[in-house]
C-alpha positions as CSV (number, residue, x, y, z in Angstrom):
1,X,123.4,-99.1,28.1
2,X,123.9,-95.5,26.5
3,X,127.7,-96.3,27.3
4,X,127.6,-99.6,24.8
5,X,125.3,-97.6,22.4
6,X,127.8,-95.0,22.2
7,X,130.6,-97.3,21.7
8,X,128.9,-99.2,19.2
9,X,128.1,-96.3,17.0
10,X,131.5,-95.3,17.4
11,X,133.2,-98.8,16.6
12,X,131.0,-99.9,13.6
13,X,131.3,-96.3,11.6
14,X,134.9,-97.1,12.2
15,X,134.9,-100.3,10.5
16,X,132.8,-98.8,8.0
17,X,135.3,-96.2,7.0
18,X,138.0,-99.0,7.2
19,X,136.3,-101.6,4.7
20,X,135.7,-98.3,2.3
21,X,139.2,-97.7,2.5
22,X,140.2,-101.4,1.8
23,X,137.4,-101.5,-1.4
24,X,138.6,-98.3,-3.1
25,X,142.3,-99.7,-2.9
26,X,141.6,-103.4,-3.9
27,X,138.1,-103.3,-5.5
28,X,137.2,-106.5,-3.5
29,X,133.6,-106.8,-3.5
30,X,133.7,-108.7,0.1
31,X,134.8,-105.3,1.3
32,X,132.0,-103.8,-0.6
33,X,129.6,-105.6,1.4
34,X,131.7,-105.3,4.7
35,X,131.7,-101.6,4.5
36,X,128.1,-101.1,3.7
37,X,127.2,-103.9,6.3
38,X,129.2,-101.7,8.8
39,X,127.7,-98.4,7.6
40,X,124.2,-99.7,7.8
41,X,124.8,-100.7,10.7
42,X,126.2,-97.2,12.2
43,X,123.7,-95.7,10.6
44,X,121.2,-97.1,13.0
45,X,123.4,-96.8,16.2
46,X,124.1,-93.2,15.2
47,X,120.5,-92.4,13.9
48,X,119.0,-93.8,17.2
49,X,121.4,-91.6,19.3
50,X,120.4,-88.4,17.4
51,X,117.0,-89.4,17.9
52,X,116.9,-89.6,21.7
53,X,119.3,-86.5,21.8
54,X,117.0,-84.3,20.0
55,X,113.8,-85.4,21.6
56,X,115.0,-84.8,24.8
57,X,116.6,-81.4,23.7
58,X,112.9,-80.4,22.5
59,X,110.7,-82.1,25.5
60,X,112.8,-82.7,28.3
61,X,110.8,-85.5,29.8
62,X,107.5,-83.7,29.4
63,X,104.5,-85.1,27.5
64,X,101.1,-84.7,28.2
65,X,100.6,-88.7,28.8
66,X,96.2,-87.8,28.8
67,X,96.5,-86.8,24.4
68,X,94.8,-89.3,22.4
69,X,97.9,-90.4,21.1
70,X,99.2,-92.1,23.9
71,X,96.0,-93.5,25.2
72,X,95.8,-97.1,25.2
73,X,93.7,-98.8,22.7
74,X,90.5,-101.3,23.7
75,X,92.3,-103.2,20.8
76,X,95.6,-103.3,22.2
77,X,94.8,-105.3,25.4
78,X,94.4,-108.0,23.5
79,X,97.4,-107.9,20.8
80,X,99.1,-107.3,24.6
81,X,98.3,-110.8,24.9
82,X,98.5,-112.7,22.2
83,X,102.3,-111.2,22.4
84,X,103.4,-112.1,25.8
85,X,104.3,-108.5,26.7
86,X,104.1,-109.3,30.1
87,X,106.7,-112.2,29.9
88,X,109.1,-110.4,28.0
89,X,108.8,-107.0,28.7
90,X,111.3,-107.0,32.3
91,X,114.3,-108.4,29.5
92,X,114.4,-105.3,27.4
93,X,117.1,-103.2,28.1
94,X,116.6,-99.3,28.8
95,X,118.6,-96.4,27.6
96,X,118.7,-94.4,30.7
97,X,116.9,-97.0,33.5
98,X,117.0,-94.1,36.1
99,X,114.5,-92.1,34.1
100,X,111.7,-95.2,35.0
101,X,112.6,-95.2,38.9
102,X,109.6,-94.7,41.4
103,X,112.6,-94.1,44.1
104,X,113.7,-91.4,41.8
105,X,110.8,-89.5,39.9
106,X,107.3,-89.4,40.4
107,X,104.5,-91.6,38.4
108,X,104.3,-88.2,36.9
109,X,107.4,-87.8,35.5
110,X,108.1,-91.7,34.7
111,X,104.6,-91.6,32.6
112,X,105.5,-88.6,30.7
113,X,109.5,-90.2,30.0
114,X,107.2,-93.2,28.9
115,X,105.4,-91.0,26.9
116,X,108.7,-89.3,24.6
117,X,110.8,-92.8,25.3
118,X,107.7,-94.0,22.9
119,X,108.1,-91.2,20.8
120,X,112.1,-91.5,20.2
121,X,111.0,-95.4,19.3
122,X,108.2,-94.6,17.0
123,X,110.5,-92.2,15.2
124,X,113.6,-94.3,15.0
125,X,111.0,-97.5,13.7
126,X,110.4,-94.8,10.4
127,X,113.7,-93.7,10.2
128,X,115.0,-97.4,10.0
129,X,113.8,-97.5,6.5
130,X,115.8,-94.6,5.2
131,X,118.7,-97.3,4.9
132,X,116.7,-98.4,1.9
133,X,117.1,-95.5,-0.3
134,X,120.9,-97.0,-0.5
135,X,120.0,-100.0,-2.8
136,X,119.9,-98.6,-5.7
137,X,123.7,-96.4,-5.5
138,X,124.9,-99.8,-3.5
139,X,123.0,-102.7,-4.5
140,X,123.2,-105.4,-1.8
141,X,119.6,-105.3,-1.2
142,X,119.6,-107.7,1.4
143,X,121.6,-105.9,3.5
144,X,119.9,-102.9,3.8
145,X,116.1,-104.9,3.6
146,X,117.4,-107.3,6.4
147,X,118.5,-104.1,8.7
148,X,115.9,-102.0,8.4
149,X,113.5,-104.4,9.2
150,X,115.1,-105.8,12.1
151,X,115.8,-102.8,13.2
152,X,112.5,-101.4,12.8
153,X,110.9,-104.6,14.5
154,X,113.7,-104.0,17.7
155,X,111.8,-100.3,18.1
156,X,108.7,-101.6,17.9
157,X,109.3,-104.2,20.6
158,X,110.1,-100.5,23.0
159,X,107.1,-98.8,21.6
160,X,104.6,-101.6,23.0
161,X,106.4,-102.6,26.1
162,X,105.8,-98.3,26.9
163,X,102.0,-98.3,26.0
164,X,101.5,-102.1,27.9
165,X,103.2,-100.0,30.8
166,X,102.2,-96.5,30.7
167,X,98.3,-96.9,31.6
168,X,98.8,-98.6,35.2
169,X,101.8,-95.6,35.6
170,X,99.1,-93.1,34.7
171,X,96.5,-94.6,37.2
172,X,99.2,-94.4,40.0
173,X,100.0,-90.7,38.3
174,X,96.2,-90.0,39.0
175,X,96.0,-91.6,41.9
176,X,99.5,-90.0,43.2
177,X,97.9,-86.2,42.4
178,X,94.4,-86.8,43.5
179,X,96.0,-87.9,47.5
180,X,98.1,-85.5,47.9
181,X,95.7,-82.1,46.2
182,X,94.8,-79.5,48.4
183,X,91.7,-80.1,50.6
184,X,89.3,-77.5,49.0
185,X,87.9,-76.6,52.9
């Protein structure tokens, strides 16, 4: 997945540039739109791959998964629900799928990646509004309206499938620690 996020961010601020190009020499308006469509659009490819870089730059997989922040909410169960998390949840792709492996890391570690993968999500959700700031230099409000929310909606999707997840990982995290402490004799 990083791969085709990578070469998406790559391809579409390409075509971005190229529709630019093709406006400022034949001031076609459908090139307007293609080029801002494009650059919208690599925007949130790029943005998103900042994002992750830097949060894992700063945290490195570590997050205290027991802060308030990442606690699940008694309200949450049943949004949970009314959702279908649990039927859709295995169909979302992952960045990095390795970092979520029991064969790999420990419920310790998978439950704090949990914790910063929701992080890099919550932030990109904000940041997928920046986009509108363009309308009024650009126009073509749909365009940026239409991506922002979407995209916004995609990170969202991330953000609950991590907190649905993280508070059986943290129970086996717990449970994982507490087996194999020290006997105190």
């Amino acid at each position: 997945m990083s791969r085709l996020i990578k070469i998406l961010a790559a391809a579409t601020t390409a075509a971005a540039v190229c529709f630019a190009v093709i406006y400022c020499v034949t001031s076609n308006k459908v090139m307007l739109t293609l080029a801002i469509t494009f650059g919208v659009t690599a925007f949130h490819f790029v943005m998103r791959l900042a994002v992750g870089l830097s949060f894992n730059a700063a945290m490195k997989n570590r997050a205290d998964y027991h802060k308030p922040w990442f606690r699940q909410r008694k309200w949450e169960r049943g949004l949970y629900k009314k959702l279908g998390v649990k039927r859709w949840k295995g169909r979302m792709p992952s960045y990095d799928p390795t970092l979520f492996d029991p064969s790999l890391h420990s419920f310790d570690e998978i439950a704090q990646a949990m914790c910063q993968a929701e992080l890099v999500h919550e932030t990109i959700a904000v940041l997928s509004f920046l986009p509108l700031l363009m309308i009024i230099p650009f126009g073509e409000p749909a365009v940026f309206i239409i991506t922002s929310v979407l995209s916004a909606a995609f990170d969202l999707c991330f953000v609950i499938m991590q907190r649905y997840n993280r508070p059986r990982v943290v129970r086996l995290a717990d449970r994982t620690r507490q087996t194999s402490a020290p006997d105190p004799a």
